[in-house]
VOLO-997577 format. One record per atom (N, C-alpha, C): x, y, z. Coordinates in steps of 0.05 Angstrom, whole numbers, plus 5000, padded with zeros to 4 digits. Example, Ala and Ser with C-alpha at 12.3 -4.5 7.8 and 13.67 -1.06 7.14 Angstrom:
residues 2
526448865156 524649105156 526449345156 525749555142 527349795143 525850015157 
This chain:
residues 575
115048013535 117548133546 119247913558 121747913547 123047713561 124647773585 125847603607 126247593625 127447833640 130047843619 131748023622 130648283626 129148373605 127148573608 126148673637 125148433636 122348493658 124448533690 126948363692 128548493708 129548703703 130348843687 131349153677 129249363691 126449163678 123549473686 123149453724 123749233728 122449193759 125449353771 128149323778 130549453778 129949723776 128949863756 127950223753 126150343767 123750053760 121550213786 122050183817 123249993818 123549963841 126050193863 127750373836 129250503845 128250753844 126350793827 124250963817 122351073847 121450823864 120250823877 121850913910 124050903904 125750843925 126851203930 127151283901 127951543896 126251803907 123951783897 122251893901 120952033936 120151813951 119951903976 122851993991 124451983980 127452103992 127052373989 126352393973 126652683958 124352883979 123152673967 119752903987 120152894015 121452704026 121552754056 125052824064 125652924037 128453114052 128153304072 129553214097 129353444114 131853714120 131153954125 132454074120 134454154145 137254164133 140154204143 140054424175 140554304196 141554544218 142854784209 144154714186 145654894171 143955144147 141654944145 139755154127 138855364148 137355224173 136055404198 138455624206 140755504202 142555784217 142855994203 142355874165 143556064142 140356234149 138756174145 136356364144 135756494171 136356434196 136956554218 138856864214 140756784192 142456964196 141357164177 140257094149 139257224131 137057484154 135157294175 132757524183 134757594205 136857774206 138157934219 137358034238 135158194228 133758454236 131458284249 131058204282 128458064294 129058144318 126158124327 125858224363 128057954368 127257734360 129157444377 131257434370 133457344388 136757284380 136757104361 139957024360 140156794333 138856554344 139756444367 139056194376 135656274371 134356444393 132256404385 130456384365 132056564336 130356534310 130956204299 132956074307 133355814295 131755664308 131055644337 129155574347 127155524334 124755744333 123055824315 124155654289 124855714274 125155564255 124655224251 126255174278 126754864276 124154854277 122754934298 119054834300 117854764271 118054984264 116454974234 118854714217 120654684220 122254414207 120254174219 119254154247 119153924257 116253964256 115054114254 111854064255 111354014226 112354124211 111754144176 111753724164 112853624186 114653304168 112753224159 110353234162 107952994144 107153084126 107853444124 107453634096 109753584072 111753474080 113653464058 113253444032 113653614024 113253483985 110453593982 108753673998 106853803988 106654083976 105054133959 104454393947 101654503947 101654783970 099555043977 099655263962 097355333959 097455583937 096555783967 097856043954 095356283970 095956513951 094656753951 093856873941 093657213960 094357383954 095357803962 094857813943 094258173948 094758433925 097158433920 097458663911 100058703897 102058863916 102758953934 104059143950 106859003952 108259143970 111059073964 111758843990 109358834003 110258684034 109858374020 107358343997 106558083991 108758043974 111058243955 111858113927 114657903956 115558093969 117557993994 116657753999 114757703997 113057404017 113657243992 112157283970 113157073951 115656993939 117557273939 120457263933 122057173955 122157243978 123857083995 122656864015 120156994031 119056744047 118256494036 117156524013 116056213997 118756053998 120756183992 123456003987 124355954013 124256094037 125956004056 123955784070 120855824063 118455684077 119855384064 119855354039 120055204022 123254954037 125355154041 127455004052 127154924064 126155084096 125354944117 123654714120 121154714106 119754574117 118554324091 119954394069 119954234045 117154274032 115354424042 112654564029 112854734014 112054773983 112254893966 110155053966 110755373961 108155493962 108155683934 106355713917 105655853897 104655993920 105056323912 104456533926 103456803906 102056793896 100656943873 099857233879 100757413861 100057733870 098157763849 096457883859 093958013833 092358203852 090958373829 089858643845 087758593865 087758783882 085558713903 083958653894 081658773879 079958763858 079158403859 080558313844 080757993838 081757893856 083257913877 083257763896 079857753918 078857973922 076757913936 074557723917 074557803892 072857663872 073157373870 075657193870 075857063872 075956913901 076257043927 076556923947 073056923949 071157103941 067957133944 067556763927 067756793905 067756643893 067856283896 069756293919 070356003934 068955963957 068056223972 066156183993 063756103980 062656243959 059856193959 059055923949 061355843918 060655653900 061355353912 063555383927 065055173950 067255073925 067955173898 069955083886 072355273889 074855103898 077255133916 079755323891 079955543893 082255643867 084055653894 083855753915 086555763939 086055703957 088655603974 087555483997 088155734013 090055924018 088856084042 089356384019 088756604035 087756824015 089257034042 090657284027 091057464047 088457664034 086157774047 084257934039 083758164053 081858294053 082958534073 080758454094 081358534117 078958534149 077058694139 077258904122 074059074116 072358764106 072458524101 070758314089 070258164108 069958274146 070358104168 066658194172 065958314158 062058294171 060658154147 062258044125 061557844109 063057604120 064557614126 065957304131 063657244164 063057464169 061757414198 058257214188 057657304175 054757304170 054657094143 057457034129 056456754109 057056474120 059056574150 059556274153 061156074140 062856164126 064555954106 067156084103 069456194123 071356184130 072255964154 074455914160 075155804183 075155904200 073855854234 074056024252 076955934262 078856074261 081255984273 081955994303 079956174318 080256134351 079255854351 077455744339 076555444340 078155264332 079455324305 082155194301 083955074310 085655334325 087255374345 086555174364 084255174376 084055064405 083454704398 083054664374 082354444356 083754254349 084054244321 084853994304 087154154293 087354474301 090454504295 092054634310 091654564336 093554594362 095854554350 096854254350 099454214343 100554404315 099354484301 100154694276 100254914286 099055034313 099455254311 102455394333 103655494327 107455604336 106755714371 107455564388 107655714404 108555924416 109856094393 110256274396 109056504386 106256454370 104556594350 104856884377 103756914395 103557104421 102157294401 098257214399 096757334385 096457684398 097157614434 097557834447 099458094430 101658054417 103758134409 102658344374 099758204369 099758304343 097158594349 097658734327 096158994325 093258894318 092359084333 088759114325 087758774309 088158694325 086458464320 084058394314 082758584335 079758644333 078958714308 080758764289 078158834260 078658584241 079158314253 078658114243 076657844259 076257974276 073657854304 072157834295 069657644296 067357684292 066157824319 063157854322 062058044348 062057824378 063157554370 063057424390 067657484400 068457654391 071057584390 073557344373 071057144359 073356974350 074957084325 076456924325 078757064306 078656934283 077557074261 076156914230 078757044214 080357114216 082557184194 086257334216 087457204207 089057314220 091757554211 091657804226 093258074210 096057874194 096558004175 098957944158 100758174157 099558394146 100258664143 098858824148 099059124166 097259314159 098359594157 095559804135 097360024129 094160224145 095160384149 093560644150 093960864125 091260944127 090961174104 091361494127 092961654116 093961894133 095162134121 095062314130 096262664118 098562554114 099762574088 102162694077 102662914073 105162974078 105663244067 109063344063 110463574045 112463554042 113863754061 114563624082 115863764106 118063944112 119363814092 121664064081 121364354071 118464334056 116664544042 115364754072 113864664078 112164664099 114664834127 117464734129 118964854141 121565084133 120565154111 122165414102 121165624103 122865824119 121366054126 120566224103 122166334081 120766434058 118266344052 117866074046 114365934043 112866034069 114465974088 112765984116 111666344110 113166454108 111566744097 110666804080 111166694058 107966724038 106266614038 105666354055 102966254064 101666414081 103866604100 102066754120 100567034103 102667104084 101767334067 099067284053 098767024045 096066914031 093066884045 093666894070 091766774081 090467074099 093167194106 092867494112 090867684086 091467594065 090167664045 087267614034 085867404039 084167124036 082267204063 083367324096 081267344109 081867544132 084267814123 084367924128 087567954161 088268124162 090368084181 089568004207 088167964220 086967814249 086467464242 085067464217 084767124209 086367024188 089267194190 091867004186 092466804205 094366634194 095866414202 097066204188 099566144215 101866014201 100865754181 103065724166 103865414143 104665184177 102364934173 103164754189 101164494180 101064244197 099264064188 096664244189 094564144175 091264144176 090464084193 089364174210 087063944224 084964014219 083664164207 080764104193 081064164161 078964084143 078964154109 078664354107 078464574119 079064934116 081364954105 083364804122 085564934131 087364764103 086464584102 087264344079 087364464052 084664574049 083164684031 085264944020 085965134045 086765354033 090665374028 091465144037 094064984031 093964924011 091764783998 092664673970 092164953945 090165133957 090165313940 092265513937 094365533966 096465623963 099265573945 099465303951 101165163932 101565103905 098065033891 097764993867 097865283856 097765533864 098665793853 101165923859 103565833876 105465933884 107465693861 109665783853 111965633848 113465563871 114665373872 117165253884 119465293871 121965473873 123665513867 124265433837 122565643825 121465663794 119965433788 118865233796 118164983783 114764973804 112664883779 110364903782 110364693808 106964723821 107264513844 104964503847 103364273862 099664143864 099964193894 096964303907 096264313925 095764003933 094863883920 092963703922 093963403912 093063203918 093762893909 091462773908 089862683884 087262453888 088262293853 086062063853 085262053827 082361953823 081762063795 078762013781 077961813764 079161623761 079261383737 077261263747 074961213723 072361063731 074560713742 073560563766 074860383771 073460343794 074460133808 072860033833 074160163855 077660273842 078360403884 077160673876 075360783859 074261033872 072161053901 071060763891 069760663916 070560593942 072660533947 075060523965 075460703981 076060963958 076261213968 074461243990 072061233978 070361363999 069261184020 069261014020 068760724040 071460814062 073760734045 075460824067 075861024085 075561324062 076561564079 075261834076 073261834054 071862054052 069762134071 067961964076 065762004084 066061944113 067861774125 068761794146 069762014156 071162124152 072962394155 071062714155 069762644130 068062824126 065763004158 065462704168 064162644192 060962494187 060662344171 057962234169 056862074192 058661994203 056161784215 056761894247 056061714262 056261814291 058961694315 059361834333 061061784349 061261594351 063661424367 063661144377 066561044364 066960824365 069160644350 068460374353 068860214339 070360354315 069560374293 066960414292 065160514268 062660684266 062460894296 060160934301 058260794307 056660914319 053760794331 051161034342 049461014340 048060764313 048760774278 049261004275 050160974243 053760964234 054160804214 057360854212 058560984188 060760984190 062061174167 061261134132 060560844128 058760894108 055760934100 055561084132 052561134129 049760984135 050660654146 049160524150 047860584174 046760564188 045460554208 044060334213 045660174244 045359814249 044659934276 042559664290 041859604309 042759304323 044559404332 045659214348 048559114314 048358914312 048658804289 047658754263 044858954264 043458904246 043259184223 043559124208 043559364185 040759414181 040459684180 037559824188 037059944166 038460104146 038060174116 040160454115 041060504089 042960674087 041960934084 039461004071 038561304059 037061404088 037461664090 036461814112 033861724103 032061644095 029061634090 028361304113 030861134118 031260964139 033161024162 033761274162 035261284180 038161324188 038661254161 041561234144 042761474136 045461524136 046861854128 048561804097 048461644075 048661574064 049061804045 046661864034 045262124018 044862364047 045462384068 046162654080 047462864078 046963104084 048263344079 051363314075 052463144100 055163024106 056762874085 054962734076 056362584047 056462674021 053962924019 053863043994 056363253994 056963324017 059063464026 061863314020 062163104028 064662934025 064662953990 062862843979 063762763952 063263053934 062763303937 063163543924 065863713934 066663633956 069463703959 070763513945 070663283938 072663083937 072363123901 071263223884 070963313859 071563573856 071663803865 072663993866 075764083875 076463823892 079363953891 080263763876 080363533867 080963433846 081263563819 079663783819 079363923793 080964193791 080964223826 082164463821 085664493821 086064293845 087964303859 090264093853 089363853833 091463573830 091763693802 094463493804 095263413773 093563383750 092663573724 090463563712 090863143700 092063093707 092362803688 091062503712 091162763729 089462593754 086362443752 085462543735 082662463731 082862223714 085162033697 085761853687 087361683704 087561763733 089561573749 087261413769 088461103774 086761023797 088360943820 087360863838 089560763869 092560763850 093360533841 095960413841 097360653827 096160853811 096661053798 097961293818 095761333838 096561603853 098461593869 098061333886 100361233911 101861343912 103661213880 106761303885 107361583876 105561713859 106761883841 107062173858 106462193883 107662393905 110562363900 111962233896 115862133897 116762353874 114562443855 115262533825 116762843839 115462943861 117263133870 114763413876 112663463857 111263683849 108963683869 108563503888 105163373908 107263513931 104763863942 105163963972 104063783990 102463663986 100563474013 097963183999 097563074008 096062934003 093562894026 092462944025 090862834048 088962644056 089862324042 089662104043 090761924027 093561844043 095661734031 095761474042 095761264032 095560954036 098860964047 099860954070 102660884079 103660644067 102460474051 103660224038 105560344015 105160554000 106160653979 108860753993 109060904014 111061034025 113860824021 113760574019 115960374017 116760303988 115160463970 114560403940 118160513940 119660363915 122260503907 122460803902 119960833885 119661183883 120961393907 119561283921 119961403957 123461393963 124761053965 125761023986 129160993962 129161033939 131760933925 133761193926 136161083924 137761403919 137161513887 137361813886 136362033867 133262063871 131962013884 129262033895 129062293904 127462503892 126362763902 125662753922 124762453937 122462503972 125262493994 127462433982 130862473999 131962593995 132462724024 134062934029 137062934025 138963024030 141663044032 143662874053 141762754070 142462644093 140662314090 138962344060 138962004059 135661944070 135162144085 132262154102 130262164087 127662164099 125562284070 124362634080 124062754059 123663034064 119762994066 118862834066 116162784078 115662724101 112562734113 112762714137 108762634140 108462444155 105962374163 104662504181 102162494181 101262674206 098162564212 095962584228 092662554231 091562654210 089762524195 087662614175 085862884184 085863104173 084863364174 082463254174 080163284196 077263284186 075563504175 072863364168 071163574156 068963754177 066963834157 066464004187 063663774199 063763614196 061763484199 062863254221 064863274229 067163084245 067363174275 066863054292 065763004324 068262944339 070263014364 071262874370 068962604389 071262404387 069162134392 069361974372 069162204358 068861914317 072061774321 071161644291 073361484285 074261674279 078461674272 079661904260 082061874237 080661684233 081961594197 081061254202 082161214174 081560914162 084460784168 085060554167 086960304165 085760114165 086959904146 085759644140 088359454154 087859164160 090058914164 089058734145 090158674119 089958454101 091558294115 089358104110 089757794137 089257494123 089557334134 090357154120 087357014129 086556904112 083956734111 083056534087 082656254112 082256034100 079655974099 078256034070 076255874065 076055564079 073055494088 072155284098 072655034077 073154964047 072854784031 076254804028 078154864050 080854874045 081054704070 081654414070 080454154088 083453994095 083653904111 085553764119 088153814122 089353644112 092853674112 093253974096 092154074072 092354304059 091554554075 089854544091 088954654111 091054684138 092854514138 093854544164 096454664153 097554654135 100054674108 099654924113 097355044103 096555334096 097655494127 095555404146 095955494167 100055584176 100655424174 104555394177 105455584159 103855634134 105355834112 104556174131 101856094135 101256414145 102656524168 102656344190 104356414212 107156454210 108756284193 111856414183 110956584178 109156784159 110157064150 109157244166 108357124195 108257374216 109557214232 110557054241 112557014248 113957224265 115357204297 117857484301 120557344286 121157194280 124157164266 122857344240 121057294225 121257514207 120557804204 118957844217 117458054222 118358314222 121158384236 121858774229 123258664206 124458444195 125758534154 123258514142 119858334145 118058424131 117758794132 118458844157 116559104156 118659274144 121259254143 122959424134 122259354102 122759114089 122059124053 119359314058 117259144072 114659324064 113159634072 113859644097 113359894107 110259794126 109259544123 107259544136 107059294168 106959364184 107359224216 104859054219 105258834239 102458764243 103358744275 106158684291 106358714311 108258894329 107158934352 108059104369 111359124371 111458914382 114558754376 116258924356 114358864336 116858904317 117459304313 115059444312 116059674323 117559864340 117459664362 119059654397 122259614390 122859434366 124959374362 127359574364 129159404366 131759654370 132359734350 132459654323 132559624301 130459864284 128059794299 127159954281 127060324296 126760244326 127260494336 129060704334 131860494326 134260714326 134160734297 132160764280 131560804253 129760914245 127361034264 125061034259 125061404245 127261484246 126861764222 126561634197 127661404185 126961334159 123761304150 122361324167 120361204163 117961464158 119861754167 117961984167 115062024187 114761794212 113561954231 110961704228 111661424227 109761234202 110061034237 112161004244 112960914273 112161004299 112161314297 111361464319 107761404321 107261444297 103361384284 103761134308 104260944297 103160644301 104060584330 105860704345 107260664373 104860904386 103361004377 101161354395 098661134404 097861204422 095761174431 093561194408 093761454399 092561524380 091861334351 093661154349 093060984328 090760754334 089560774360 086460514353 084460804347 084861094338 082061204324 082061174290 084260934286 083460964256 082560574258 081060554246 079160384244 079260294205 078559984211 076859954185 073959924174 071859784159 069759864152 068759704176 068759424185 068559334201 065159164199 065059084223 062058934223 059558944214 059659234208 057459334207 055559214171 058259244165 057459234119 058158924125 054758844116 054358564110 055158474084 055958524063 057258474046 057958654026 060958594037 062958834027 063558853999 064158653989 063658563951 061958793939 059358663946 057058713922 056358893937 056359093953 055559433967 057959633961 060859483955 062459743947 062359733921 061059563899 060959623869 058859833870 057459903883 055460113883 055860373872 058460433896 059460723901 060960763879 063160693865 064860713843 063760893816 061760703806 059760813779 059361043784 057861193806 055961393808 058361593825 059761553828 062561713842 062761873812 063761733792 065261693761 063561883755 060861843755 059462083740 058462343746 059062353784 060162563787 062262743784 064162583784 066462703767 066662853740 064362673712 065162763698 061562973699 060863043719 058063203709 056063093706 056062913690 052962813685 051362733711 052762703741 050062733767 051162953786 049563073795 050263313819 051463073847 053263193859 054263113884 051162943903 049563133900 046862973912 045662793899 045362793869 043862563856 046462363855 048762343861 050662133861 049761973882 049462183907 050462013937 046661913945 044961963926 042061903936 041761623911 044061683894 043361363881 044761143891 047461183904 048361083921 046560933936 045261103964 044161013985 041260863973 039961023952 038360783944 038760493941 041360493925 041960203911 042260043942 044060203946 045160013976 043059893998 041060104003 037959994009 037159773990 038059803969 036359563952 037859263950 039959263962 042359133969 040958933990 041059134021 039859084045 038158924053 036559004034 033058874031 033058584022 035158513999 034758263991 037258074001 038958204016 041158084022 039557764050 039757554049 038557384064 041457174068 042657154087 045857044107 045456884124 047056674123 047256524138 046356574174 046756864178 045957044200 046457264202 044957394224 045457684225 043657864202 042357764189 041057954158 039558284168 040558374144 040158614151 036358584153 035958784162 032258854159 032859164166 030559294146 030459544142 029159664165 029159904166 027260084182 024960104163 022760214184 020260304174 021960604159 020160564133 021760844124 019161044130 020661304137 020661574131 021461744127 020462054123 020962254111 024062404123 025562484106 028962604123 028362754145 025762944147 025563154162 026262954195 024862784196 024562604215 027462594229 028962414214 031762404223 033362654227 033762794213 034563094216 034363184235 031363104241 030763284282 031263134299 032962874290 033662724320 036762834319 037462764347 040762734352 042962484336 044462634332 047162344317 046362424280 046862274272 046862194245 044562084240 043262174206 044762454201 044062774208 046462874203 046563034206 045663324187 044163614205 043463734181 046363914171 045164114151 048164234134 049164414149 051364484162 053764634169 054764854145 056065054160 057865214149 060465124146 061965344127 064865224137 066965294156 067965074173 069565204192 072365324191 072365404222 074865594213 076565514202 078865584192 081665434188 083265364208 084265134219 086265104238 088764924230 091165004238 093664854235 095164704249 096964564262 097964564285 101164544276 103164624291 105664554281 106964244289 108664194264 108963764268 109763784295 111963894302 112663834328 111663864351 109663974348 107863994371 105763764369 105263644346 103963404342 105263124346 107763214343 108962954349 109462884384 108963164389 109063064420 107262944428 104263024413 102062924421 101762624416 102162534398 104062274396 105362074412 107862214421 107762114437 108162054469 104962254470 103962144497 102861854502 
């Protein structure tokens, strides 16, 4: 190469070289912080203050520049917001690029299991749900972030996080209190129902005519929420045989699609509700809503033959209602639908009630666009939320519905600078500069703040009674699976299969829920953790457990029917 050359190539690289770190350590414009200040409108903090905030994350981010973090959500509409607008404004601010990946729960836990156990890295932080906080407790290979925090990522962490400020925290604690995942979003599962329906007096009198009919004129009564599955029960049988102003209509909302959220179902809200396990919160004690029965921290075995309500009268009960009104009472096309299927399809116009409705869906377009059947004439929604109806097997004391907080959690093999990157991505998207426009795209809150808001208060009819829930006292009796299920993975593939074939007949409600509690015993036994491992009871015979107090429990009748009217519930509310 001759001279000339070799000056031409050294001249390129050297501009080459010169080019390059400009780029990566571009810092971003006072003018970007004000434009995205102004974009999150809608925040507990003023403008100055959201630019504030901002600048932090500009000035703590500078040794991140130019780097690129992956993380990983389900699919809901709070995560598609995070990857459609926060990745980009994260991205301006702080010059950190984030791939932000949606895929089904399903595969998100699969793959976040997958990096804990094997130690090979697909993401560095993961939004997963807190029901995976008595596995993350007992494998030891998440980040403890109270340790964090107080650690090697003080300076990363926003002094304005005000962990005080966020909802139920506690179902991401381990039993010592530290904080192994932190809320992102959370939804509760709760009575739907179509309120508009429910408040017309013509309906309002032929439900009374029906029921007058069904148990005679003394054990009539009014059309109002449920509060127990009597009353649930004889609602949906009202509706799925009455027309709605000539046009057919479902008592009822579930789906049957062999799949893994059938398992869900009942982890979440069946068997809880139903009343299986024993008083307490937020999972019962000594036995919990899926039937386990733990000592102290320690999982004791699931089948009443250990102690366990698993296979109890209570659960055989949950899952023969939960097949029977499916059959009787939903959409016949229901038995081919799974979670992402049912959610929305209440919006279609023809669903009187649901009575376990994931509030994440409620923000779905179905719900909230104009020409939408669930809007009224005034723009509102003609739906309305309310407490999960229990079964007759249900205590006050128990828990009184399910909610989960999909939280953000950093595998232990997510190390250093990527590790501290991560950390800055998760706290922007709880964040208060963003926080009431997350909850407005998504419909799901993680802090107080942002419900208190003025914003969302002088709004909170849009939301159908989803605000009043989460502002009640009443909202710490819904709970998630919690400490108790040592690993949440490989114990909810259990329930799904043998659900499925109750459905389609080939096992009775009892040989479903006794193969269940078998497997899950067989789970128990060989499960061996970093700590905490379950160990079984001495087994014996049901009669045994049966004659003690708590769970489980023996078989009941069915109880009366009771209703209550919304507005009288909403007061209760908010006391």
């Amino acid at each position: 190469m001759n001279t000339r050359c070799k000056t031409s190539v050294l001249f390129f690289t050297t501009l080459l070289m010169c080019v390059q770190p400009a780029y990566a350590s571009a810092i971003a414009s006072d003018e970007t912080l004000d434009s995205w200040a102004k974009q999150f409108k809608h925040s507990t903090l003023n403008h100055q203050q959201r630019v504030d905030e901002l600048q932090w994350f500009r000035q703590t981010a500078k040794k991140f520049r130019g780097r690129k973090i992956t993380s990983i959500a389900e699919g809901i509409k709070t995560h598609q917001w995070e990857r459609d607008v926060l990745a980009k404004a994260f991205y301006e601010i702080t010059g950190i690029q984030v791939k932000h990946d949606i895929r089904g729960e399903g595969t998100v836990v699969e793959l976040l299991m997958k990096q804990l156990t094997s130690g090979r890295s697909n993401y560095d932080i993961y939004v997963s749900d807190a029901d995976l906080i008595g596995t993350h407790m007992r494998i030891d290979a998440t980040v403890n972030l109270t340790r964090f925090m107080q650690q090697e990522g003080k300076k990363f962490t926003n002094p304005n996080l005000d962990l005080n400020d966020f909802m139920n925290l506690e179902f991401a604690q381990d039993e010592k209190g530290n904080q192994l995942q932190l809320p992102d979003q959370q939804f509760a599962n709760l009575y739907w129902f179509r309120h508009d329906w429910f408040t017309r007096s013509d309906i309002k009198q032929q439900f009374l005519s029906f029921t007058a009919k069904k148990y005679g004129k003394k054990g009539a009564y009014d059309l109002g929420v449920p509060v127990n599955w009597a009353a649930y029960e004889d609602i949906a049988e009202f509706f799925t045989k009455t027309k709605i102003d000539g046009n057919k209509v479902y008592g009822h909302l579930d789906y049957g699609k062999k799949s893994p959220s059938l398992g869900w179902r009942f982890t979440d809200s069946w068997l809880a509700i139903a009343g299986v396990g024993d008083k307490g919160l937020p999972n019962g004690y000594p036995v919990d809503e899926w039937g386990i029965r733990v000592d102290k921290h320690t999982p004791k075995g699931s089948s009443m033959h250990y102690g366990g309500a698993t296979n109890s009268p209570a659960a055989i009960y949950a899952l023969q209602t939960y097949v029977d009104w499916l059959k009787l009472y939903a959409p016949p096309q229901s038995l081919s639908w799974r979670w992402e299927d049912a959610g929305p399809r209440a919006a279609k116009g023809d669903i009187a009630q649901r009575i376990f409705q994931y509030i994440t869906w409620l923000s779905d377009d179905a719900f909230t666009q104009p020409g939408s059947p669930m809007l009224g004439n005034d723009g509102l929604p003609v739906w309305r939320v309310a407490p999960t109806p229990h079964g007759r097997y249900w205590e006050k004391g128990m828990k009184a519905g399910y909610q989960d907080a999909g939280s953000w959690t950093i595998p232990k093999n997510t190390q250093g600078s990527r590790r501290s990157a991560a950390w800055l991505w998760a706290q922007f998207c709880v964040s208060k500069t963003v926080s009431v426009e997350k909850f407005i795209a998504g419909g799901t809150p993680v802090r107080h703040s942002t419900l208190n808001s003025n914003y969302v208060q002088n709004n909170k009819k849009k939301w159908g009674g989803i605000v009043e829930f989460y502002t009640s006292q009443q909202e710490k009796l819904w709970t998630d699976s919690g400490l108790n299920i040592p690993h949440y993975p490989s114990m909810s593939k259990v329930w799904w299969p043998q659900i499925a074939r109750a459905i389609k007949g080939e096992l009775s409600s009892e040989q479903a829920m006794n193969t269940i509690a078998k497997k899950q015993d067989g789970i128990l036994a060989k499960l061996d953790m970093a700590r905490l491992s379950p160990a079984l009871n001495e087994k014996k015979n049901n009669e045994y457990w049966l004659a003690r107090p708590g769970a489980p429990k023996p078989s009941k009748n069915r109880e009366k029917p009771r209703t209550i009217a919304y507005k009288t519930l909403i007061k209760q509310w908010s006391k």
